[in-house]
Backbone as JSON Lines, residues from 0, in Angstrom:
{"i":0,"aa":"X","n":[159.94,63.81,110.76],"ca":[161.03,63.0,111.31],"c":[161.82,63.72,112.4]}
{"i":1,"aa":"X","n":[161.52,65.38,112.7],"ca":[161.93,65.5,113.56],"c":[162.01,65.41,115.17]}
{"i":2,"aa":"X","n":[161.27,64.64,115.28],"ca":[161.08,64.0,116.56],"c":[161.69,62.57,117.15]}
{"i":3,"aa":"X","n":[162.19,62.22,115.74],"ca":[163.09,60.77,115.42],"c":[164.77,60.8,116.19]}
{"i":4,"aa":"X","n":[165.1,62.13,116.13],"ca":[166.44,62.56,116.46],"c":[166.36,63.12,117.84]}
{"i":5,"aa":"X","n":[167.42,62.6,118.53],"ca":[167.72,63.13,120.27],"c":[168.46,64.86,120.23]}
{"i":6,"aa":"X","n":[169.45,65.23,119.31],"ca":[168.88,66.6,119.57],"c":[169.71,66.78,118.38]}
{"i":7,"aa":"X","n":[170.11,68.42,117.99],"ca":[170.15,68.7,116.66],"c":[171.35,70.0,117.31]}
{"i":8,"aa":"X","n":[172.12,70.28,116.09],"ca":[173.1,71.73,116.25],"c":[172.58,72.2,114.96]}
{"i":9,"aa":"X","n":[172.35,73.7,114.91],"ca":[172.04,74.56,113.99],"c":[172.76,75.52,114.61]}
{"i":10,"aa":"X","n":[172.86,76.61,113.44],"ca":[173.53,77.62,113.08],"c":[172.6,79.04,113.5]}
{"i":11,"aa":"X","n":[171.81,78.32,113.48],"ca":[170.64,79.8,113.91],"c":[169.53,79.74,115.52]}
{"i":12,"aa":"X","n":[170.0,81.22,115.99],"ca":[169.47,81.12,116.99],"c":[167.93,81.04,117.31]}
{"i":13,"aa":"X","n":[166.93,81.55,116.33],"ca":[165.65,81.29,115.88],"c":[165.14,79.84,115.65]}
{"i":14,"aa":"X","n":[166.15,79.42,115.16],"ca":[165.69,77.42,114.31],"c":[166.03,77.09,115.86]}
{"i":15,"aa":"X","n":[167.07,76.89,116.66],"ca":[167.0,76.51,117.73],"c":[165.73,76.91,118.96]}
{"i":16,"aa":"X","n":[165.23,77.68,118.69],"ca":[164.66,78.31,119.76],"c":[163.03,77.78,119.28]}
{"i":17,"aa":"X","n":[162.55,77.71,118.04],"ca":[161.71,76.51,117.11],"c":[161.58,75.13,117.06]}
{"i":18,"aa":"X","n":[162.5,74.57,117.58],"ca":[162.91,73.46,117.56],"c":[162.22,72.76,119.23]}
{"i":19,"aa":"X","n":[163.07,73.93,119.59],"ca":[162.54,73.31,121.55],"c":[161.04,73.71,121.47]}
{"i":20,"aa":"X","n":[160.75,74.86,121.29],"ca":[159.05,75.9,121.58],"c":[158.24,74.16,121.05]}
{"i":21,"aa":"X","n":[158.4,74.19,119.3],"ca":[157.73,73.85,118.56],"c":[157.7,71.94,118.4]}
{"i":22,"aa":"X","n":[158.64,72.06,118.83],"ca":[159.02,69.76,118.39],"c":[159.1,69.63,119.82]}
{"i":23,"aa":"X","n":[159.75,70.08,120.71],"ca":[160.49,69.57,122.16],"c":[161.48,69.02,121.73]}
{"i":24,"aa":"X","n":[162.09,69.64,121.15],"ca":[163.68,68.94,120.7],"c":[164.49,69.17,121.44]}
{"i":25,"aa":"X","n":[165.37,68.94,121.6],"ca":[166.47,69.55,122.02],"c":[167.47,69.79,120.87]}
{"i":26,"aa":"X","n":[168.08,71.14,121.62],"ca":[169.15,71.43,120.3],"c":[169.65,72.48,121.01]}
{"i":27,"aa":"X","n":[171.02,73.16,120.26],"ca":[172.64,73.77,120.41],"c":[172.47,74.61,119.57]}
{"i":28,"aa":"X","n":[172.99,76.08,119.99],"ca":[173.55,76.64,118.21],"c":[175.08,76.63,118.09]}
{"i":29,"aa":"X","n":[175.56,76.48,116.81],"ca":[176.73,76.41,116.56],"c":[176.86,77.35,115.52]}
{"i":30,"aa":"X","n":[177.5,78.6,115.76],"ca":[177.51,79.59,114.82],"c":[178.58,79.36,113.47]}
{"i":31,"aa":"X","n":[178.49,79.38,112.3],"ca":[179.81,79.75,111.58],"c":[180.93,80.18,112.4]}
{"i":32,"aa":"X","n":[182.07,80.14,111.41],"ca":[183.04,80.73,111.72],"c":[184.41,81.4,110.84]}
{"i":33,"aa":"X","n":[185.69,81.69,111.51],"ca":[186.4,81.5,110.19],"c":[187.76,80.71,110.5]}
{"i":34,"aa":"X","n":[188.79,80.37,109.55],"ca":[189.72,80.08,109.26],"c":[190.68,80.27,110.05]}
{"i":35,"aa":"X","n":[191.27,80.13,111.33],"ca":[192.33,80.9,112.34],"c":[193.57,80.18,111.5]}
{"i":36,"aa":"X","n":[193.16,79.93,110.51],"ca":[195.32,79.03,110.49],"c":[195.65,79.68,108.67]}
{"i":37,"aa":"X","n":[194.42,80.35,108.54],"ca":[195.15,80.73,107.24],"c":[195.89,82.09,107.38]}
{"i":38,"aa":"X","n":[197.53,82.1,106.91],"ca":[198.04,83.53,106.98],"c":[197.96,85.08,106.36]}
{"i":39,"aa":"X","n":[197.12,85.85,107.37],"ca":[197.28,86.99,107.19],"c":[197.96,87.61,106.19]}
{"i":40,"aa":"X","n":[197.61,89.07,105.88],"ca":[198.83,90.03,104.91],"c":[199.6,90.43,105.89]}
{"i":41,"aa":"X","n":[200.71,90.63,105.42],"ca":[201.55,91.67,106.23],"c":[202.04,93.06,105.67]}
{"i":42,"aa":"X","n":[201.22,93.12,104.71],"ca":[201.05,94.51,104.05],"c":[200.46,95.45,104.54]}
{"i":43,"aa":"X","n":[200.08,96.8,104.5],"ca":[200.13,98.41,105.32],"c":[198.82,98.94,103.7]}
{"i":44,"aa":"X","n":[199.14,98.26,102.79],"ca":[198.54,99.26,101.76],"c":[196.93,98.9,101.58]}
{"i":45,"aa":"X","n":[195.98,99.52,101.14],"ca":[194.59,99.82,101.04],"c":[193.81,99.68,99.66]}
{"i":46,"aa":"X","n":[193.45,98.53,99.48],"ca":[192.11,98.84,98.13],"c":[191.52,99.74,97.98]}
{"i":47,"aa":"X","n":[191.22,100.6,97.41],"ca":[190.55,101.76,97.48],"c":[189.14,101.44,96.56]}
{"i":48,"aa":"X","n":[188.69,100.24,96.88],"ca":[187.04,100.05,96.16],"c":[186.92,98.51,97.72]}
{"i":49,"aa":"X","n":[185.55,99.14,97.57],"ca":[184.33,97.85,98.2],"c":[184.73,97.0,97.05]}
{"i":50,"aa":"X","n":[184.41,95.66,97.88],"ca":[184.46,94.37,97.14],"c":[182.62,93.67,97.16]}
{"i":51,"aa":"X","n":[182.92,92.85,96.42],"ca":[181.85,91.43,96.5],"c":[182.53,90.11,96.36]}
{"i":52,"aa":"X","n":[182.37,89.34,97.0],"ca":[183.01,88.18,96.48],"c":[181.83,87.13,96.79]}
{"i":53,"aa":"X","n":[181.33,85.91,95.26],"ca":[180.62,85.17,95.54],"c":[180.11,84.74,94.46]}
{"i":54,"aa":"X","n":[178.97,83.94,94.31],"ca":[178.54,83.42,92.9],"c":[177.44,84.51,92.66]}
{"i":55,"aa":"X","n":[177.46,84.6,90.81],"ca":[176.66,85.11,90.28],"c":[174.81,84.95,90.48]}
{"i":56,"aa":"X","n":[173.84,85.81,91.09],"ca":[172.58,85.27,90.82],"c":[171.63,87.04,90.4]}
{"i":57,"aa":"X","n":[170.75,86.96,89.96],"ca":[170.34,88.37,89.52],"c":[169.94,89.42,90.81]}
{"i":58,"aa":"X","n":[169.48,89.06,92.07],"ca":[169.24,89.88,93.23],"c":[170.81,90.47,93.49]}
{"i":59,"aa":"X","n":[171.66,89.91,93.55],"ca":[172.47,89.92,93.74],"c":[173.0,91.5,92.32]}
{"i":60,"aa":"X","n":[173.46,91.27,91.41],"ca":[173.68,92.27,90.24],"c":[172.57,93.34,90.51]}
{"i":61,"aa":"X","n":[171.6,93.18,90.78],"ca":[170.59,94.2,91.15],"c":[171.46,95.01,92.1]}
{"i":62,"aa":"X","n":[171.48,94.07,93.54],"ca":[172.03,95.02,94.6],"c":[173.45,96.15,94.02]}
{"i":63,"aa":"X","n":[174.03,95.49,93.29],"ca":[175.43,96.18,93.23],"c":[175.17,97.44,91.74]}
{"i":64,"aa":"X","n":[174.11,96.86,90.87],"ca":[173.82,98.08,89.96],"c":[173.71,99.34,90.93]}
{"i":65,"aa":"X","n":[172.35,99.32,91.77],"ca":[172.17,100.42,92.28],"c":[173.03,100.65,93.93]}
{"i":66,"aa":"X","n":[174.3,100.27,93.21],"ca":[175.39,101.04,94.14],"c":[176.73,101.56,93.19]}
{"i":67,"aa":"X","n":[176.75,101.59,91.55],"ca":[177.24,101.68,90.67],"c":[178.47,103.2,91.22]}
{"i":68,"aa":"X","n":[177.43,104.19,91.74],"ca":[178.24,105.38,92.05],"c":[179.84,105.3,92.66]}
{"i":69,"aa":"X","n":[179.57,103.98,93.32],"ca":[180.96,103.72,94.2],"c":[181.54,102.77,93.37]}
{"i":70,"aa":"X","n":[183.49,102.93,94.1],"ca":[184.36,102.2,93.36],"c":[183.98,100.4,94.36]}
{"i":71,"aa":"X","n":[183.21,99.78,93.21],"ca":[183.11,98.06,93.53],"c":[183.73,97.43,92.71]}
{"i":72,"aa":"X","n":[184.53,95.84,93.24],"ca":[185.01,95.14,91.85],"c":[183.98,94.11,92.73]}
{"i":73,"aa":"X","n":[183.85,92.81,91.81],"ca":[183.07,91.82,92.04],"c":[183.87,90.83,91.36]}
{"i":74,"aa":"X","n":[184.25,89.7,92.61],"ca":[184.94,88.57,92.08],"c":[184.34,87.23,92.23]}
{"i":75,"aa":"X","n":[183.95,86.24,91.17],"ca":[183.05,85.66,91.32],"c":[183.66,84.88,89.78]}
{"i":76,"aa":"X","n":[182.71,83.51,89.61],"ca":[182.74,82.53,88.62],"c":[182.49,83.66,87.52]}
{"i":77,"aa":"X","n":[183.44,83.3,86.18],"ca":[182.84,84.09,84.64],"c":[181.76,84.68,84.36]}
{"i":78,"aa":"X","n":[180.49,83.89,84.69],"ca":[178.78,84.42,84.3],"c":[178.8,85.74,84.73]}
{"i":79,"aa":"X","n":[179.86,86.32,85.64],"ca":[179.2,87.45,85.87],"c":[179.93,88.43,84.83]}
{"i":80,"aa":"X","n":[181.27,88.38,84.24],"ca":[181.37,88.94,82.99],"c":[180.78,88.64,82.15]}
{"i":81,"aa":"X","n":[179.53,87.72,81.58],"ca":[178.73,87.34,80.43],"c":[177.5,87.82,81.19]}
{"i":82,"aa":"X","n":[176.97,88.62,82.03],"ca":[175.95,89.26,82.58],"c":[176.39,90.35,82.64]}
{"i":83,"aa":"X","n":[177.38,91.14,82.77],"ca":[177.22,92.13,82.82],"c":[177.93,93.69,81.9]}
{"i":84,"aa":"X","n":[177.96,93.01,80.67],"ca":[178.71,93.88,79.76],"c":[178.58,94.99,79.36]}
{"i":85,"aa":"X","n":[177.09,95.51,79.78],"ca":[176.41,96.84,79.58],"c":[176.87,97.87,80.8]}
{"i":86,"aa":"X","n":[177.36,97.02,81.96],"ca":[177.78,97.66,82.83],"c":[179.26,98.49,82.91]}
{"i":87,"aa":"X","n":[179.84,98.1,82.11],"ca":[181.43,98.41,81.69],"c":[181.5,100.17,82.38]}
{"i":88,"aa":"X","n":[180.93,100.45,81.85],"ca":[181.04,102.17,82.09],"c":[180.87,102.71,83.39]}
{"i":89,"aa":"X","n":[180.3,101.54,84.29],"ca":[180.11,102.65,85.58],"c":[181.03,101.97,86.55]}
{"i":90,"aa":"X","n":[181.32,102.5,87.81],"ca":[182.2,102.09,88.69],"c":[182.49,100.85,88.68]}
{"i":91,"aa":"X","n":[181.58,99.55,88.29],"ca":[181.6,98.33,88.74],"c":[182.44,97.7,87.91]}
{"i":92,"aa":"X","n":[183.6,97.12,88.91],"ca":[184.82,95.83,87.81],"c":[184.5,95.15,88.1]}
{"i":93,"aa":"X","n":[184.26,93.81,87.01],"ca":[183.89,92.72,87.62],"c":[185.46,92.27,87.01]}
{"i":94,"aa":"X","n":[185.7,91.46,87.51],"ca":[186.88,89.92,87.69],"c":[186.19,88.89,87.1]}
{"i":95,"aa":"X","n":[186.73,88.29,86.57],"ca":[186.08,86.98,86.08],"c":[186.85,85.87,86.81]}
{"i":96,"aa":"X","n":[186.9,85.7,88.25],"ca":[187.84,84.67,89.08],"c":[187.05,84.66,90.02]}
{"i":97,"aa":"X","n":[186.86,83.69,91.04],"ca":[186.74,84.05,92.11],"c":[188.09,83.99,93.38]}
{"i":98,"aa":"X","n":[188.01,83.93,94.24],"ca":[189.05,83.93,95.56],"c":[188.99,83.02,96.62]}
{"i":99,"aa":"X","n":[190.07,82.46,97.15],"ca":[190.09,81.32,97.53],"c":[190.8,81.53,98.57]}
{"i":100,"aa":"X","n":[190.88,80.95,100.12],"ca":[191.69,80.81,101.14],"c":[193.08,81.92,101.11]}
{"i":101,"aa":"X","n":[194.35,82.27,101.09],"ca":[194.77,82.89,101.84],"c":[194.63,84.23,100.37]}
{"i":102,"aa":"X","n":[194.25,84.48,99.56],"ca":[193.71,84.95,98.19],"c":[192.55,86.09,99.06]}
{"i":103,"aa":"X","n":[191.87,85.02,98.87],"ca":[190.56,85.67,99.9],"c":[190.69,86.45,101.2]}
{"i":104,"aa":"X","n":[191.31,85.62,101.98],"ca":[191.51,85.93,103.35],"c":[192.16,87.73,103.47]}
{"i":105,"aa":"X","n":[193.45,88.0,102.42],"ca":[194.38,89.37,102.38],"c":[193.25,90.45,101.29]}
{"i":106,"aa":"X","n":[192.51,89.81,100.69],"ca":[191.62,90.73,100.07],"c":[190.55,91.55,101.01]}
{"i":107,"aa":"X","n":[190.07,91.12,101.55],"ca":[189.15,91.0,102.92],"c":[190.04,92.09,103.58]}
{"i":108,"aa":"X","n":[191.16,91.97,103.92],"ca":[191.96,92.73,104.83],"c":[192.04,93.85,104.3]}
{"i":109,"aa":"X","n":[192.55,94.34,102.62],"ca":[193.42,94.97,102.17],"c":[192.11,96.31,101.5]}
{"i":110,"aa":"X","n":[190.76,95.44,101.35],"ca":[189.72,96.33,100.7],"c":[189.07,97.73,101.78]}
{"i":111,"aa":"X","n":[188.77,98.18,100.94],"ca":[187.94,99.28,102.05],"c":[186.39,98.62,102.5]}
{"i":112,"aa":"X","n":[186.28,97.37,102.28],"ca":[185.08,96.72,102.9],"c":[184.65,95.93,101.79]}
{"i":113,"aa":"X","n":[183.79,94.46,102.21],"ca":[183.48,93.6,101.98],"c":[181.96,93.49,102.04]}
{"i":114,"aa":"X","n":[180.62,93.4,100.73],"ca":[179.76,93.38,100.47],"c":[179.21,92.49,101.72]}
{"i":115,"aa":"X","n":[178.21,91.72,102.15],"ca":[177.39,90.55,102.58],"c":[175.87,90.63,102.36]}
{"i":116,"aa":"X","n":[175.52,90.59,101.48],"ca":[174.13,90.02,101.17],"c":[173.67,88.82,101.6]}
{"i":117,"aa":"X","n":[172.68,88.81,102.61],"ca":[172.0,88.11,103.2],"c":[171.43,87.57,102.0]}
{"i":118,"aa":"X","n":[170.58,85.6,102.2],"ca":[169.68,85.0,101.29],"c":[168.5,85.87,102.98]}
{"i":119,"aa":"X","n":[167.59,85.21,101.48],"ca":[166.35,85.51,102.15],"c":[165.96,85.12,103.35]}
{"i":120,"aa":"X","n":[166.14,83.74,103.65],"ca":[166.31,82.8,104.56],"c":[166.61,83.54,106.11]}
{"i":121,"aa":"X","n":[168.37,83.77,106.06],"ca":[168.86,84.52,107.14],"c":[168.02,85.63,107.13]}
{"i":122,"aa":"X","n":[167.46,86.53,106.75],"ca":[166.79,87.3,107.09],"c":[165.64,87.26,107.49]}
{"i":123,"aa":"X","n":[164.52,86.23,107.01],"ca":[163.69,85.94,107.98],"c":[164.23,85.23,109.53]}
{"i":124,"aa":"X","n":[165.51,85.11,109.58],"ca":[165.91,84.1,110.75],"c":[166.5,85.1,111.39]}
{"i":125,"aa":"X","n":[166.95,85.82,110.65],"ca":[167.5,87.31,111.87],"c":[168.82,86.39,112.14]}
{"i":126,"aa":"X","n":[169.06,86.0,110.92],"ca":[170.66,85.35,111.09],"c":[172.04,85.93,110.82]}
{"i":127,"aa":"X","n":[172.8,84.86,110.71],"ca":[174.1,85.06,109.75],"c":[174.39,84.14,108.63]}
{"i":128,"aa":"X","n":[175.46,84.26,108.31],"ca":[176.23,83.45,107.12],"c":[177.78,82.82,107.72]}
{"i":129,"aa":"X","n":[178.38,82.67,106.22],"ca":[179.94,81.9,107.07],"c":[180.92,83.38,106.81]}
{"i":130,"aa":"X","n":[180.82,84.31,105.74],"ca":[180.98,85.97,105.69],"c":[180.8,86.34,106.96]}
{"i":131,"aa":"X","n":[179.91,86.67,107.5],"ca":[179.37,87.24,108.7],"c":[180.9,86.8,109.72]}
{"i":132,"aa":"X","n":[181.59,85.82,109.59],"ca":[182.95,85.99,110.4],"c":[184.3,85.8,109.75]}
{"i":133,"aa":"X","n":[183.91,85.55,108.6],"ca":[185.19,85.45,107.5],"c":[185.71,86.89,107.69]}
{"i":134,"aa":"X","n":[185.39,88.06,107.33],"ca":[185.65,88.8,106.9],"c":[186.24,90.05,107.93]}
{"i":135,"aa":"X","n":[185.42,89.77,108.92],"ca":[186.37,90.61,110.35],"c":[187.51,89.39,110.98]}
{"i":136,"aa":"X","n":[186.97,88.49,110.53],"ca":[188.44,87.23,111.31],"c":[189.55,87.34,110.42]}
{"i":137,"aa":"X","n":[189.08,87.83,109.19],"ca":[190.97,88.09,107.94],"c":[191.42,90.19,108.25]}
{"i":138,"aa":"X","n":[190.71,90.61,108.91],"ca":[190.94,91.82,109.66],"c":[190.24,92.87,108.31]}
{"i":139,"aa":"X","n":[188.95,92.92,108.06],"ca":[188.51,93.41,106.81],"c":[186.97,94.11,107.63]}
{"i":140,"aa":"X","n":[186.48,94.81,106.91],"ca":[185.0,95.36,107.23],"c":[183.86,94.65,106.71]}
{"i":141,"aa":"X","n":[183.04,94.35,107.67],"ca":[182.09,93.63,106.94],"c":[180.91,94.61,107.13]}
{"i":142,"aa":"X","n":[179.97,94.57,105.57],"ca":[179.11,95.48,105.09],"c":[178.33,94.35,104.93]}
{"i":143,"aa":"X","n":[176.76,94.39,105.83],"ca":[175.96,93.53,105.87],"c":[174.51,93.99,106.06]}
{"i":144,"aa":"X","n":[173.64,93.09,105.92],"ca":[171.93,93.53,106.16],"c":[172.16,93.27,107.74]}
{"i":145,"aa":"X","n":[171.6,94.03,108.46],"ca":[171.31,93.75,109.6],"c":[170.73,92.95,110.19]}
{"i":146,"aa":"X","n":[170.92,92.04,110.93],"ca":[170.26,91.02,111.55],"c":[170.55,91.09,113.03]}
{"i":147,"aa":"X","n":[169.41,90.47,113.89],"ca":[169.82,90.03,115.3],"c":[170.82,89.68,115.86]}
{"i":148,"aa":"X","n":[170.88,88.55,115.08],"ca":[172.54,87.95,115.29],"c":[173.63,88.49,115.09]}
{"i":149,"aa":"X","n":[173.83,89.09,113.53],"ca":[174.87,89.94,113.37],"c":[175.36,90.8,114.64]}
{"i":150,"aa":"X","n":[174.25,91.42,114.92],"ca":[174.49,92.21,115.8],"c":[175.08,92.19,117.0]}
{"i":151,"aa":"X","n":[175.09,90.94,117.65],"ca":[175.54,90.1,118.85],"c":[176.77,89.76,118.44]}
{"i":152,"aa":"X","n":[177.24,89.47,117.14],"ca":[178.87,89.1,117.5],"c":[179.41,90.36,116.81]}
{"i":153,"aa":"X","n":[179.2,91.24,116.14],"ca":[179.84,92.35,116.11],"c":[179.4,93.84,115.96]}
{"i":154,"aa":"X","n":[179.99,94.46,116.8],"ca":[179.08,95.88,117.36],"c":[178.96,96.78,116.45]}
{"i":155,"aa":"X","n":[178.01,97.26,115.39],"ca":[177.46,98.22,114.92],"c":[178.38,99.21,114.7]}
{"i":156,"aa":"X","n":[179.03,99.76,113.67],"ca":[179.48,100.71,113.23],"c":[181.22,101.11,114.07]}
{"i":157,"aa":"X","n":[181.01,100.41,115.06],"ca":[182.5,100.17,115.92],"c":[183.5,98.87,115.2]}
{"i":158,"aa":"X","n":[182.64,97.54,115.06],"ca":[182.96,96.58,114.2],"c":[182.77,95.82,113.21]}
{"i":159,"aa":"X","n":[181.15,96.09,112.93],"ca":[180.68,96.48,111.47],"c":[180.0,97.32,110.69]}
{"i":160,"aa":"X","n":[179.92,97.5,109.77],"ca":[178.92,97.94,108.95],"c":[177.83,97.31,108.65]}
{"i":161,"aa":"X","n":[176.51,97.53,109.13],"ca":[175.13,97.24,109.02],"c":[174.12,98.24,108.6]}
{"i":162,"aa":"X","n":[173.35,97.91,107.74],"ca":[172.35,98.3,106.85],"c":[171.19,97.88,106.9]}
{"i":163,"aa":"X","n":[170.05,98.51,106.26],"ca":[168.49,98.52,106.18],"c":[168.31,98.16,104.95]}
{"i":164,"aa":"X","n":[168.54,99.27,104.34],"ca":[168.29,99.47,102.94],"c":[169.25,100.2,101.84]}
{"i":165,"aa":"X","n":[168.96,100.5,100.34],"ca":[169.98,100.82,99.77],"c":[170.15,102.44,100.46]}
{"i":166,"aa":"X","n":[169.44,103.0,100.77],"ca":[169.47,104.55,100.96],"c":[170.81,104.49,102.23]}
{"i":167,"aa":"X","n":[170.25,104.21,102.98],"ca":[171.29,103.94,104.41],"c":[172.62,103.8,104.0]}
{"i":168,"aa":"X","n":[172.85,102.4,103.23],"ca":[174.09,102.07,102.64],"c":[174.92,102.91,101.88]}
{"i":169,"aa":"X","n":[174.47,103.57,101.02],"ca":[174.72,104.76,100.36],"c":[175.83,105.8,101.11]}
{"i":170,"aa":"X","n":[174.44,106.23,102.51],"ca":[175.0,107.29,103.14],"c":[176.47,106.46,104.07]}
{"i":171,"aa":"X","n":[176.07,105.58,104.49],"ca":[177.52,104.73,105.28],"c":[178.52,104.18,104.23]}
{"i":172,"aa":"X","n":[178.43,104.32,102.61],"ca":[179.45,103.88,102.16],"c":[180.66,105.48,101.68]}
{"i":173,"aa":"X","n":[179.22,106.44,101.64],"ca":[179.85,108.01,101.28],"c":[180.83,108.14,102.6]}
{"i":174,"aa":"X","n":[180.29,107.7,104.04],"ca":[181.03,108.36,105.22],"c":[181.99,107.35,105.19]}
{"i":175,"aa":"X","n":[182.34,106.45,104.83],"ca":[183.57,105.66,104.99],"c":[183.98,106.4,104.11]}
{"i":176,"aa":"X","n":[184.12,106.6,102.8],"ca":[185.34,107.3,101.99],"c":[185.75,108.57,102.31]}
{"i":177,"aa":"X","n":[184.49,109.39,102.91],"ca":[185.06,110.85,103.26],"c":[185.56,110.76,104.18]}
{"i":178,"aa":"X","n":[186.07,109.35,105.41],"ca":[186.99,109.78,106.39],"c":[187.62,108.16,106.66]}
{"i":179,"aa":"X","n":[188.44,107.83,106.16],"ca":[189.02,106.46,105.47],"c":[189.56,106.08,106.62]}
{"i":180,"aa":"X","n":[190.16,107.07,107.72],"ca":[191.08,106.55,108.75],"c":[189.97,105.7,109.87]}
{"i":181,"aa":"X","n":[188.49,105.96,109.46],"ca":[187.79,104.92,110.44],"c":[187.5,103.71,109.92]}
{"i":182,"aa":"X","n":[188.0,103.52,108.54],"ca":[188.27,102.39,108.22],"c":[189.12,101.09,108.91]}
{"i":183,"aa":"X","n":[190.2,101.73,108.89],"ca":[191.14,101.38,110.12],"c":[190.57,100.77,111.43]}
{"i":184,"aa":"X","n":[190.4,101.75,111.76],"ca":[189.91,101.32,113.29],"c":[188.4,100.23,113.12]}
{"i":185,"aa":"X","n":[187.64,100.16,112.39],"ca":[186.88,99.02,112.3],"c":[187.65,97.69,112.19]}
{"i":186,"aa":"X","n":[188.72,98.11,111.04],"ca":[189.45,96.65,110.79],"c":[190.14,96.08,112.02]}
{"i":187,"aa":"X","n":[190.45,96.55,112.23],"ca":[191.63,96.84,114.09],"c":[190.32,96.26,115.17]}
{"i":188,"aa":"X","n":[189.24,96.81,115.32],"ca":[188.23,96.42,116.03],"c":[187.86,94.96,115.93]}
{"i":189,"aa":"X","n":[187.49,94.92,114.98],"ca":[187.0,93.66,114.12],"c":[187.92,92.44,114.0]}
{"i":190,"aa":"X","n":[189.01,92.47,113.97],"ca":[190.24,90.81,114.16],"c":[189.92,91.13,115.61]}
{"i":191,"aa":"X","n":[189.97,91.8,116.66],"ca":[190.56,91.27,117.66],"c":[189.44,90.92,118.2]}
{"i":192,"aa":"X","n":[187.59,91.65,117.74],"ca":[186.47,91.17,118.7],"c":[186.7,89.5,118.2]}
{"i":193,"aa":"X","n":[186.71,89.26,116.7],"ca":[186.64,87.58,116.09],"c":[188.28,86.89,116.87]}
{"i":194,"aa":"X","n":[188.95,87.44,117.05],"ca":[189.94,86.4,117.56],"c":[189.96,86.22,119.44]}
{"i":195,"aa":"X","n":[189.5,87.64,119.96],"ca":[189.05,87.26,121.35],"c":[187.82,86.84,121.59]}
{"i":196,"aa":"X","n":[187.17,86.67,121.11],"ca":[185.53,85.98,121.52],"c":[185.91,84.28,120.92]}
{"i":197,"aa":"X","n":[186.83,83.89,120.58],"ca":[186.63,82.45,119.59],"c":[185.39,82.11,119.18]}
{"i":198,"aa":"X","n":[186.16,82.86,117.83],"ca":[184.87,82.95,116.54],"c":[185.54,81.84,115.47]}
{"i":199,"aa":"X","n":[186.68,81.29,115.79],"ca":[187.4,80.43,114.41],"c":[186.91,79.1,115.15]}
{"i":200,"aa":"X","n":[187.08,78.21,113.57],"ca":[186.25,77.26,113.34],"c":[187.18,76.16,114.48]}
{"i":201,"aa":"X","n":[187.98,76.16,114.96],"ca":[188.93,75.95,115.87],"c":[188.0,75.49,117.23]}
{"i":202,"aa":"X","n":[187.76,76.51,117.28],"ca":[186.71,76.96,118.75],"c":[185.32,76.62,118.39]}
{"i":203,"aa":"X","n":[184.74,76.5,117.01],"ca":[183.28,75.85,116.98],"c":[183.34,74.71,117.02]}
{"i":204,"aa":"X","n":[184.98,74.13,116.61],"ca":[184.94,72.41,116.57],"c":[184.99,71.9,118.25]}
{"i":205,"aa":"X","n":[185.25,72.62,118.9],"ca":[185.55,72.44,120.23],"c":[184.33,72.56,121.04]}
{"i":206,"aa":"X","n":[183.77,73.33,120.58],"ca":[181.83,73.54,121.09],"c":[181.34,72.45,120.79]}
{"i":207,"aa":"X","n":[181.16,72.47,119.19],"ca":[180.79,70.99,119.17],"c":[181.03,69.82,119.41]}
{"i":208,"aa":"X","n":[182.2,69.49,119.93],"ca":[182.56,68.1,120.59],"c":[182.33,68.28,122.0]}
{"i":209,"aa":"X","n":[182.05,69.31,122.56],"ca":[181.62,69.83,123.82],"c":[180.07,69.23,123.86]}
{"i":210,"aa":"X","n":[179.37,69.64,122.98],"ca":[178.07,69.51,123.31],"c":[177.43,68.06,122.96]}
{"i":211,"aa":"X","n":[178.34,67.32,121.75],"ca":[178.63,66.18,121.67],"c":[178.41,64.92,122.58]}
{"i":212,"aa":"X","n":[179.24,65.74,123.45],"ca":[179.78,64.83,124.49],"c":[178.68,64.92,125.69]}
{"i":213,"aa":"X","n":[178.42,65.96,125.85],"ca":[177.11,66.4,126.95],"c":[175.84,65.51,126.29]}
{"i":214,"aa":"X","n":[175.6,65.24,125.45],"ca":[174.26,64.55,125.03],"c":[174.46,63.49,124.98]}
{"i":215,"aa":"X","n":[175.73,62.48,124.42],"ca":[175.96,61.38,124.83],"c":[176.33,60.57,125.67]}
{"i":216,"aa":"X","n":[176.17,61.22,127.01],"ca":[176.38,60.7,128.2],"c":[175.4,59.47,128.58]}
């Protein structure tokens, strides 16, 4: 049926670029984004643990077992305190809540960095997620699998944290704690690349009625 439709917006620069090669479609990308109207902290003080925030699934508890060494809490629906009770003893708190809009938004800010586990999906797509700008747009570090894309809206180790594998991560989660003040300056980096590039959903609604409008002429 995809040849039924005059053109399409996706989120990924690969599905777009598939779309034209492969159908002759036409199509837009429209990246995620985040929240520009929810308010900031105006707090100075520092989480001193990596976060996760998200729903419970087992790849997922995998990833964060074998990062146990470091201080993580994980906030997410209950299942993950009824999954993980054997874990009590090592670095990992789980919360039995998850986080919600301006909750979310000052956590993001206030942590020494924010998990992002890619699905499988984005990673064969060399994508992103709606994280991928949540989390530098609430002025926070985002700790992610590396992707193409990622990489294009925020610069490598200046404005995020990007990873391979667990070994890598390891060594980039040891060098953030042994020198915390470049924590800072990522977070500092990171609001102003997402608020000067218009990365809020503000500015994707505006693309898209942009491009909207260009096809329905």
């Amino acid at each position: 049926a995809i040849g039924l439709y005059d053109f399409y917006g996706t989120y990924s620069t690969n599905i777009a670029k598939s779309l034209k090669e492969v159908y002759k479609s036409n199509s837009f990308v429209l990246p995620f984004g985040f929240d520009n109207e929810i308010a900031l902290s105006q707090k100075t003080s520092t989480i001193n643990k990596f976060g996760f925030i998200g729903a419970f699934d087992k790849e997922r508890l995998n990833f964060l077992t074998r990062l146990c060494d470091f201080p993580i809490e994980v906030y997410g629906e209950s299942k993950w305190l009824e999954k993980t009770n054997k874990l009590r003893k090592s670095n990992l708190i789980i919360n039995g809540k998850p986080l919600f809009n301006n909750e979310y938004a000052i956590y993001c800010g206030e942590s020494m960095g924010v998990f992002n586990f890619l699905r499988p999906q984005n990673l064969i797509e060399q994508s992103h997620n709606m994280r991928t700008f949540e989390v530098p747009g609430y002025g926070g570090v985002l700790i992610a699998n590396r992707t193409e894309e990622q990489l294009t809206f925020f610069e490598e180790d200046k404005e995020a944290i990007y990873f391979e594998d667990i070994p890598e991560l390891k060594d980039k989660l040891s060098f953030l704690i042994k020198f915390p003040e470049k924590l800072s300056t990522i977070k500092l980096n990171a609001y102003k690349r997402a608020a000067n590039s218009n990365y809020s959903y503000l500015h994707r609604s505006k693309d898209l009625s942009n491009n909207l409008e260009t096809w329905l002429r």
